[in-house]
C-alpha positions as CSV (number, residue, x, y, z in Angstrom):
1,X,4.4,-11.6,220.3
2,X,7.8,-11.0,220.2
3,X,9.5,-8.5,218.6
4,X,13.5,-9.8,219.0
5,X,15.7,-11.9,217.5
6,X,14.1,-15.8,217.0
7,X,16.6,-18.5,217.7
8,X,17.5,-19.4,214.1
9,X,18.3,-15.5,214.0
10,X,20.5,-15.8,217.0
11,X,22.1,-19.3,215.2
12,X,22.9,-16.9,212.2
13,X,24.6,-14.9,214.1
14,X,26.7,-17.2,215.7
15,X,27.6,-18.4,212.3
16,X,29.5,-14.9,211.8
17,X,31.6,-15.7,215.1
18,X,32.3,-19.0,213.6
19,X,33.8,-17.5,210.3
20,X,35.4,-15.1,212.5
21,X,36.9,-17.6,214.6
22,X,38.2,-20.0,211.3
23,X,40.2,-16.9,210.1
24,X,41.7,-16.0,213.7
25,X,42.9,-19.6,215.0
26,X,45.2,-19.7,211.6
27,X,46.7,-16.4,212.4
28,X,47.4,-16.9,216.1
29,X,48.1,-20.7,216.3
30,X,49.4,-21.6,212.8
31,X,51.4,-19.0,211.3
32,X,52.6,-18.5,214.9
33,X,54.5,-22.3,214.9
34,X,55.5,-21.7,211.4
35,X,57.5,-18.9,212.1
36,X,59.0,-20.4,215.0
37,X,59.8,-23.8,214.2
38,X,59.6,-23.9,210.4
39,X,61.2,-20.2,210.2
40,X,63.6,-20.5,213.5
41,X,62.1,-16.7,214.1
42,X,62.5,-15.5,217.7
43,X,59.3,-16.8,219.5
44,X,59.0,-12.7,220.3
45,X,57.9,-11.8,216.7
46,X,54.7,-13.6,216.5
47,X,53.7,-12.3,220.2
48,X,54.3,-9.2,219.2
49,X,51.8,-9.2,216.3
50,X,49.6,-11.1,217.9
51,X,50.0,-8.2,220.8
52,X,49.7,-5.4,217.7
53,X,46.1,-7.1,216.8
54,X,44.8,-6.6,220.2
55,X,46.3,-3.3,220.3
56,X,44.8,-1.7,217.3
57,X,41.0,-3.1,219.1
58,X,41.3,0.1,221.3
59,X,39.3,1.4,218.2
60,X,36.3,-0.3,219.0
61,X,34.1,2.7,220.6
62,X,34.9,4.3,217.4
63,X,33.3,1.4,215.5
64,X,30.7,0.7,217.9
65,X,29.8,4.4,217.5
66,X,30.3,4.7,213.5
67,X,27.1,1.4,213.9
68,X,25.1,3.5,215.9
69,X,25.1,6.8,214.3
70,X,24.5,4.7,210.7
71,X,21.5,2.9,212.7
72,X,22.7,-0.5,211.0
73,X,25.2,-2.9,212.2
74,X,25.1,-5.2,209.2
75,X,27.6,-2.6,207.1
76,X,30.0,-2.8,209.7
77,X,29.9,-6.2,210.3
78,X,30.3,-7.1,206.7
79,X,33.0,-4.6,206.1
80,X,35.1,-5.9,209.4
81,X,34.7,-9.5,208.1
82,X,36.1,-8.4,204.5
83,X,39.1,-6.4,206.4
84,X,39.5,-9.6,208.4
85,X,39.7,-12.2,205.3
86,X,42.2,-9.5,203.3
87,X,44.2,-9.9,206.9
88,X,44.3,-13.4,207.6
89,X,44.9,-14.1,203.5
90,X,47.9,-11.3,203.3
91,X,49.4,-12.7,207.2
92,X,49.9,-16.4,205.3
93,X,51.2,-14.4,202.0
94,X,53.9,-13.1,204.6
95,X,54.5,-15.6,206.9
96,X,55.5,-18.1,203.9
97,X,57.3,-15.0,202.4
98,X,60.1,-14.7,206.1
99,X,61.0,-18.2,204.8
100,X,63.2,-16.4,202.2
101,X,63.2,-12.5,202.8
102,X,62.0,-12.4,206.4
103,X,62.5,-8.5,206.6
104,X,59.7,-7.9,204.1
105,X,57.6,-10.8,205.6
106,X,57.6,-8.8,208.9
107,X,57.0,-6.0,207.3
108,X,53.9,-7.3,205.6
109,X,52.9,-9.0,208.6
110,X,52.1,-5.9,210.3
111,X,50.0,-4.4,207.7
112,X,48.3,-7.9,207.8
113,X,47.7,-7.9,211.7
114,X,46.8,-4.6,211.5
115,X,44.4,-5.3,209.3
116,X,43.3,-8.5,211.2
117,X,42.6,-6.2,214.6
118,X,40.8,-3.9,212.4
119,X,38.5,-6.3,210.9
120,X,38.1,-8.0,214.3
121,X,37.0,-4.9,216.0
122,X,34.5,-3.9,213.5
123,X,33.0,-7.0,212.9
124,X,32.9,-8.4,216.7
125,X,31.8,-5.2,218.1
126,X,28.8,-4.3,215.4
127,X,28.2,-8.4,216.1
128,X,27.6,-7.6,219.9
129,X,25.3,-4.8,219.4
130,X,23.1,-6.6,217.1
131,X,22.5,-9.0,219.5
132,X,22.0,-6.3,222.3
133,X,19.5,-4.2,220.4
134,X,17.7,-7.2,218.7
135,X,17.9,-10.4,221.5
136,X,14.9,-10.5,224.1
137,X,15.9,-10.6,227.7
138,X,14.7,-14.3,228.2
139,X,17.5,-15.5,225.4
140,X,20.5,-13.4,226.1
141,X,22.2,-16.1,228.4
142,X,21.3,-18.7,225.6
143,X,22.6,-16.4,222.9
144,X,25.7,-15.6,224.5
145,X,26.6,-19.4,224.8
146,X,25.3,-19.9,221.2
147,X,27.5,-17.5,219.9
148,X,30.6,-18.4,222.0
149,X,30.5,-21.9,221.5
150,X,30.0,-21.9,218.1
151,X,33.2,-19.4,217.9
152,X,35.2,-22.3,219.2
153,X,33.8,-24.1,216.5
154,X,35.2,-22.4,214.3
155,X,38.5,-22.8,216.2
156,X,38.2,-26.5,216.4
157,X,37.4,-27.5,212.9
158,X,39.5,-24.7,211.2
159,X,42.4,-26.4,213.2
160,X,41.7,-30.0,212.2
161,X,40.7,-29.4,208.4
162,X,43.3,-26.9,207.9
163,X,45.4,-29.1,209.8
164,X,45.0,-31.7,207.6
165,X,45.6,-29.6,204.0
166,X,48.6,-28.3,205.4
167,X,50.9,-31.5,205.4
168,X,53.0,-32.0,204.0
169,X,53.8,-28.5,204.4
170,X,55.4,-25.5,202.1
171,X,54.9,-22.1,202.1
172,X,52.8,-22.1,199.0
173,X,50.5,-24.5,200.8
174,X,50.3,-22.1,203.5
175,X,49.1,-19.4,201.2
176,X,46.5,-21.6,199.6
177,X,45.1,-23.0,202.8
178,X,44.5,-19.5,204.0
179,X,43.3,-17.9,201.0
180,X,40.6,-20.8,200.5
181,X,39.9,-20.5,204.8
182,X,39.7,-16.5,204.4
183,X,36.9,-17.1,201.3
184,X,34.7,-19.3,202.5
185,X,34.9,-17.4,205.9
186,X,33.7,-14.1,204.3
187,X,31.2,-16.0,202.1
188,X,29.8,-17.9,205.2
189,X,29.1,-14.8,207.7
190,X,27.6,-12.7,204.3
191,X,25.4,-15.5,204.2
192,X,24.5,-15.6,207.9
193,X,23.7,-11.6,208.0
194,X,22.0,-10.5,204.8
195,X,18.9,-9.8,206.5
196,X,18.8,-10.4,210.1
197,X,18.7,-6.8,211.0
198,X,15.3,-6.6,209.2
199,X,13.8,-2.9,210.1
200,X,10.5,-4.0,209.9
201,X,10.6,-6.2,213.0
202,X,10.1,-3.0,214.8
203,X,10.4,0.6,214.0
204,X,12.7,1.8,216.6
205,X,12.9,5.3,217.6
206,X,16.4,7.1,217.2
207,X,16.9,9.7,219.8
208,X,20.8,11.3,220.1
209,X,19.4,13.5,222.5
210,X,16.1,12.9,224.4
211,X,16.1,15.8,226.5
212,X,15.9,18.0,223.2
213,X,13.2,16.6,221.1
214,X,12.1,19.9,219.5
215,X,15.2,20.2,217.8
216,X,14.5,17.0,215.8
217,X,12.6,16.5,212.7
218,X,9.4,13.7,212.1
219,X,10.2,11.3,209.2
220,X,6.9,9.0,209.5
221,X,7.7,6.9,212.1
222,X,11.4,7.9,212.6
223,X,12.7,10.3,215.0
224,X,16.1,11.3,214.7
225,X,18.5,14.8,215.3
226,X,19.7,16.8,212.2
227,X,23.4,15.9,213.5
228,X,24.7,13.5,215.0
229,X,26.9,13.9,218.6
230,X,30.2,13.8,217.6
231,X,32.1,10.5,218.9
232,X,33.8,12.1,221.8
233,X,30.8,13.4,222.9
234,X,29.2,10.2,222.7
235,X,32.1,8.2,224.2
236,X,32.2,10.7,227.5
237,X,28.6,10.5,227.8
238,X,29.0,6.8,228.1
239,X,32.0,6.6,230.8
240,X,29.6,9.1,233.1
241,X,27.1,6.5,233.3
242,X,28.3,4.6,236.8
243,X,27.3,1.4,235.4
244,X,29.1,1.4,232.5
245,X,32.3,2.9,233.8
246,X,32.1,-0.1,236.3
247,X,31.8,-2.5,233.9
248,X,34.4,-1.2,231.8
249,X,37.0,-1.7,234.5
250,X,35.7,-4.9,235.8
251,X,35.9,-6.2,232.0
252,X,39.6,-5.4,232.3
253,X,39.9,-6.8,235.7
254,X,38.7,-9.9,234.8
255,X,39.6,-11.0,231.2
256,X,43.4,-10.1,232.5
257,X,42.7,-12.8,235.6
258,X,41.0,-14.6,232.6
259,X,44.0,-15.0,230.3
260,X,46.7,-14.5,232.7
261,X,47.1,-18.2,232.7
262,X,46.7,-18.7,229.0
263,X,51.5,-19.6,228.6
264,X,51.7,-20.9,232.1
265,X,49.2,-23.7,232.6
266,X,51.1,-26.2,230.3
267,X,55.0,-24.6,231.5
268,X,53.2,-25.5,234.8
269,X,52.0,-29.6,234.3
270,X,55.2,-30.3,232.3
271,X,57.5,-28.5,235.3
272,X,56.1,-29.5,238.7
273,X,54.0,-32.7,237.4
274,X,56.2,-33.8,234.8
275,X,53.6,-34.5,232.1
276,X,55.2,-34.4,228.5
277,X,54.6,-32.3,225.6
278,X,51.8,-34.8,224.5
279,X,49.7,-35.3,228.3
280,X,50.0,-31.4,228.8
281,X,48.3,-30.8,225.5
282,X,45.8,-33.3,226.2
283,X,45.3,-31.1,229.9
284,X,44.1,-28.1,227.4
285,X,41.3,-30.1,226.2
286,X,40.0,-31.2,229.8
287,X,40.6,-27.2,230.2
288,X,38.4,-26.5,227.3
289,X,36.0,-29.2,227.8
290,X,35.3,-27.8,231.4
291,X,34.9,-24.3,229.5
292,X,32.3,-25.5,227.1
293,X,30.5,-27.4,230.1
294,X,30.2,-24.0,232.0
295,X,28.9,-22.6,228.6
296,X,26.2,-24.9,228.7
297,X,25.2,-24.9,232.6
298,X,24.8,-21.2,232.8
299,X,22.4,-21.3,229.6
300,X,20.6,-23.8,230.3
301,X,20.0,-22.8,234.1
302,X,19.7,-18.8,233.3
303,X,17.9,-18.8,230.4
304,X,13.9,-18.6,230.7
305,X,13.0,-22.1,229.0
306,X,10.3,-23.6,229.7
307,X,9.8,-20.6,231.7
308,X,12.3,-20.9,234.8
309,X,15.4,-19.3,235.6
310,X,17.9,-20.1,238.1
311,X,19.8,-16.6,238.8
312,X,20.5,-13.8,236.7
313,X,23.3,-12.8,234.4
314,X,24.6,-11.0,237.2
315,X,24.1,-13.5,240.0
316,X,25.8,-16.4,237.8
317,X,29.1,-13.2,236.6
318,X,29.8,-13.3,240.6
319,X,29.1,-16.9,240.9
320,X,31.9,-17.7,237.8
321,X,34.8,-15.0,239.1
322,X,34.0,-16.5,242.6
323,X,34.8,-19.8,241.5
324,X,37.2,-19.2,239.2
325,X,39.3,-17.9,242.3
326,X,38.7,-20.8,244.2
327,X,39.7,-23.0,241.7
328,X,43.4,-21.0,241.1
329,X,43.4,-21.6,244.4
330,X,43.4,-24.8,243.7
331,X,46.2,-24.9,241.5
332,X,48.2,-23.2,244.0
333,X,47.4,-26.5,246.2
334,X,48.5,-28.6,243.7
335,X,51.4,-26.4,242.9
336,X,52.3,-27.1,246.6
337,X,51.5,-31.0,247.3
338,X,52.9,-32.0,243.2
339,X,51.9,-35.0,241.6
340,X,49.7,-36.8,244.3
341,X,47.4,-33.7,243.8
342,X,44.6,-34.9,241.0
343,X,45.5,-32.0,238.2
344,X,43.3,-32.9,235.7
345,X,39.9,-32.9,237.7
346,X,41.3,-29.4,238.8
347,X,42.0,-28.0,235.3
348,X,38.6,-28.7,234.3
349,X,36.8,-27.1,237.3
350,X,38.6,-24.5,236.6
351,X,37.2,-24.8,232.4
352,X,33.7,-25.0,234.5
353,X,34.4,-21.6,236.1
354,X,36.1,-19.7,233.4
355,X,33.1,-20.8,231.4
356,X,30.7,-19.8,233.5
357,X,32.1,-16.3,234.1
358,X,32.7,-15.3,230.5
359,X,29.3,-16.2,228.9
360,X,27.5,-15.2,231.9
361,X,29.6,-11.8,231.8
362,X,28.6,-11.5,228.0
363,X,25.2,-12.0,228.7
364,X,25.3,-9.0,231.4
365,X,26.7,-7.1,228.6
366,X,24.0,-7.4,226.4
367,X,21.9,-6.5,229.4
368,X,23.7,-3.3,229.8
369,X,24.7,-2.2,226.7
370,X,20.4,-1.9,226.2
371,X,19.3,-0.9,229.3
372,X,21.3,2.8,228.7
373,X,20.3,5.6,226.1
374,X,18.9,4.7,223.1
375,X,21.1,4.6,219.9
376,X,24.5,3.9,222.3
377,X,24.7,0.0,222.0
378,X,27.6,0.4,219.9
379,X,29.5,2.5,221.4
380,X,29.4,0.4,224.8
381,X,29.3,-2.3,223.7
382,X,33.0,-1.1,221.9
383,X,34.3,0.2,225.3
384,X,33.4,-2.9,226.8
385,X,35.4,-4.8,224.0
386,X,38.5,-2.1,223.5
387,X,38.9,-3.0,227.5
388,X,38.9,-7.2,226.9
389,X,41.2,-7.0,223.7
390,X,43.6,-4.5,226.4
391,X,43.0,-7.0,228.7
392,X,43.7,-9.7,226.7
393,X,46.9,-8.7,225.2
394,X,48.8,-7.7,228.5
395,X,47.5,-10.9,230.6
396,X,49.3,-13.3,228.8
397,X,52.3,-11.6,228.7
398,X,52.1,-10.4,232.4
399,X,51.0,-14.3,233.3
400,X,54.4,-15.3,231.8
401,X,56.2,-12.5,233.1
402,X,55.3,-12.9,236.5
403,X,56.6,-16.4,236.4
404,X,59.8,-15.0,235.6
405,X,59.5,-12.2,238.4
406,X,58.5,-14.3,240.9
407,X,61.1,-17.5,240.4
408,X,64.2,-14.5,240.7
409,X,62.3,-13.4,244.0
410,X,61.7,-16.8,245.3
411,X,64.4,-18.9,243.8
412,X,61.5,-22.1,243.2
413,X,60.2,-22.5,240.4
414,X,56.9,-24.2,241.9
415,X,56.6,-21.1,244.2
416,X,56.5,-18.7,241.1
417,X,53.6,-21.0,240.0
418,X,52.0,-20.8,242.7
419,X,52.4,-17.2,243.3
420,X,50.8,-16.2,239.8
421,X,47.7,-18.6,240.1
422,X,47.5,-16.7,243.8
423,X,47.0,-13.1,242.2
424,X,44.9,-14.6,239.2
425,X,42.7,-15.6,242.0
426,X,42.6,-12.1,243.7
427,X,42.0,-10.5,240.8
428,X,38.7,-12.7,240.2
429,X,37.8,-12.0,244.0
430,X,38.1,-7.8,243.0
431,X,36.4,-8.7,239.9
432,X,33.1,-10.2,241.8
433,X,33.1,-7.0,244.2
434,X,33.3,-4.8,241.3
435,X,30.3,-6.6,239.4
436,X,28.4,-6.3,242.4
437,X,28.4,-3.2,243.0
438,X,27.2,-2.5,239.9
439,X,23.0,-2.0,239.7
440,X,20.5,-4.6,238.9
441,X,20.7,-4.6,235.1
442,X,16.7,-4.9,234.8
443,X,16.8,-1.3,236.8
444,X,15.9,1.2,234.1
445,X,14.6,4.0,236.0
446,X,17.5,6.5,235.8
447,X,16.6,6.1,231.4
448,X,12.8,5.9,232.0
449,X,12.3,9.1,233.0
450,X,14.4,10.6,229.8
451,X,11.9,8.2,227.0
452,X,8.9,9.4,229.0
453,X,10.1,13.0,228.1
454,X,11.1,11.8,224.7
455,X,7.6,9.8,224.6
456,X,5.1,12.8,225.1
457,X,7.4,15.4,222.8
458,X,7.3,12.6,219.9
459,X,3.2,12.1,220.4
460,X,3.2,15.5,220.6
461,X,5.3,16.1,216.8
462,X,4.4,13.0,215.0
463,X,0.7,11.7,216.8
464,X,2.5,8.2,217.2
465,X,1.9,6.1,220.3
466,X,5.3,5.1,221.6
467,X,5.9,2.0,223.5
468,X,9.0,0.3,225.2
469,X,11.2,-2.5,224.4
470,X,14.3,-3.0,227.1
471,X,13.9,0.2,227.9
472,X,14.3,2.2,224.3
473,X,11.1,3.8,222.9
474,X,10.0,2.3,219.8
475,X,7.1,2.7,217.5
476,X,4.9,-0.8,217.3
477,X,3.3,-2.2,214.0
478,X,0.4,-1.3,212.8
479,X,-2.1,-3.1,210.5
480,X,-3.1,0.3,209.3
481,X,-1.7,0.8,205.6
């Protein structure tokens, strides 16, 4: 039987990315054309809060680490979602007040985007352990696209339902919008987590330290050290572990290749194919559509249902950043041939790819953030996400600054396209060597040895049989009362 997450735990889960997702799109996508157009603001101001949210995310090791010394994610994922909510509510409160005193909106707006990164770190990396600690091996792709898409779901109907409150528009409707969004948010992922992380599923032994048992004490069936590591302690231990060093850069490597193109794709259709404002917004949806059908493909094909699966998380990470590359490539062909070239049908191959690589990648991550020391999920899985949000917030600013670069170098425009979709592509290349040199995920033996010390100095304290789950020790039920 079964001792992880079922799948209507997993969809509960996902549920908390979805609230996430409904406050985040309002704050990066809504506020940021109010400003702008309603506002005449310099188009710099909202990228540089949206740049200060993914800044203040270089705290996630210290959340993911605050989760696992507590031994409970749910705190920290409720607390996050609250910060979040406050955020997003007091970003609309400030965006409708640069209408008429736009030097206290900013001001505000940075506590508020503070906040927003805050809440966002907490919540998303606490979110990502859970399902580390708690999702069986056989689910993990599934849950990663489960969780993903249904992100984007919040995205897309936040957008249209907001959307459609928010005309005609005034700044008090703004604020109202939000406030209502932020609520039913909070209320929603509450909902979805009180009492996922039940304790009873398994009782998990907590080890800081395996190689010094006797210094802990037996409470029943938990194990656990009078003090904590501190967190730098913690966080060094984690970047000496090859793997997860590895990882962390080719997290970076990637998500910058990843979002390098996120300001230049549309720049691109509406300069060398002449498509207008209206045909290069519809090219984002074949983008997206492609990105939701990777989603899908990978899970379906690497998940073990009905008890067959095609590749690993691995396999499929160097299969997406191999594609992706080839299909950049792409766009540097039909940067170079124009219009006869068929740009949608290579927009969404490249939606395929990208999809494929980042659930496949997040599923790897799961993989990894359990297969290491017991009682560290957090606090890799927080590395791993401080290096995305880094990642993040340069690569679409790099992406457009290359442009820029490259067209004073060049003197084309097309060749400055071109140029930037090349290096996106050899970034994804490095990023598929770096993810292969990294060990089989399933290999546990350099931890093994470490719980079979912990295993006989615990039987030999507390008279518990200990047995394994993804490689952390654990103590099984009983029917004994």
């Amino acid at each position: 039987m079964t001792t992880g997450l079922g799948w209507f735990g997993i969809f509960r889960l996902g549920l908390v990315q979805t609230a996430l997702g409904a406050i985040v799109v309002l704050t990066t996508s809504t506020m940021n054309r109010v400003m702008v157009v309603e506002w005449a603001l310099p188009a710099t101001l909202p990228g540089l809060l949206v740049g200060l949210h993914y800044a203040v995310q270089i705290l996630r090791p210290r959340f993911g680490y605050g989760s696992d010394v507590a031994g409970r994610c749910t705190p920290w994922i409720i607390g996050g979602m609250l910060v979040l909510a406050l955020g997003g509510f007091i970003a609309a409160a400030a965006t409708a007040l640069m209408g008429s005193r736009p030097a206290a909106g900013i001001a505000l707006a940075l506590v508020a985007f503070l906040m927003i990164g805050l809440g966002v770190g907490a919540s998303g990396t606490s979110l990502l352990a859970l399902l580390a600690k708690r999702v069986d091996p056989g689910r993990r792709p599934a849950a990663a696209t489960i969780v993903w898409v249904m992100m984007i779901a919040g995205f897309v109907i936040t957008a249209g339902v907001a959307g459609h409150f928010l005309d005609p528009f005034s700044p008090q409707r703004l604020v109202v919008v939000s406030g209502i969004t932020s609520a039913i948010a909070f209320v929603l992922a509450l909902v979805a987590i009180i009492g996922v992380e039940n304790t009873a599923e398994s009782k998990i032994v907590e080890i800081h330290d395996p190689d010094r048992v006797e210094g802990a004490r037996v409470e029943g069936a938990r194990v656990e050290t009078e003090k904590p590591p501190p967190f730098t302690t913690v966080l060094s231990e984690v970047w000496r572990d090859t793997r997860a060093r590895r990882f962390t850069v080719f997290v970076f490597v990637s998500m910058l290749a990843y979002s390098a193109q996120d300001l230049i794709l549309e720049p691109f259709a509406g300069i060398v194919f002449g498509f207008s404002p209206g045909e290069s917004t519809q090219l984002a949806g074949f983008q997206y559509g492609g990105v939701l059908t990777g989603m899908f493909l990978f899970a379906i094909a690497a998940s073990s249902i009905g008890g067959r699966r095609f590749g690993s998380s691995r396999e499929w990470t160097v299969a997406g950043c191999i594609a992706s590359a080839l299909t950049l490539l792409g766009l540097t062909a039909a940067g170079l041939n124009g219009p006869p070239w068929p740009l949608h049908a290579s927009v969404f191959a490249l939606g395929v790819a990208n999809g494929i690589f980042a659930v496949a990648a997040i599923s790897m991550m799961m993989t990894l953030a359990g297969a290491g020391r017991a009682g560290r999920e957090g606090t890799r899985m927080g590395l791993w996400g401080a290096a995305q949000a880094t990642a993040f917030g340069l690569g679409g600013f790099l992406g457009a600054a290359g442009v820029d670069v490259a067209r004073i170098a060049s003197g084309s425009i097309t060749m400055a396209y071109v140029t930037v979709f090349a290096l996106q592509a050899v970034l994804f290349i490095y990023a598929a060597r770096l993810i292969a040199m990294i060990d089989r995920p399933g290999s546990l033996a350099g931890n093994s040895r470490s719980v079979e010390k912990s295993r006989s100095a615990i039987n030999h304290r507390s008279g518990e049989k200990l047995a394994l789950r993804d490689g952390n020790a654990y103590i099984p039920e009983t029917n004994e009362s």
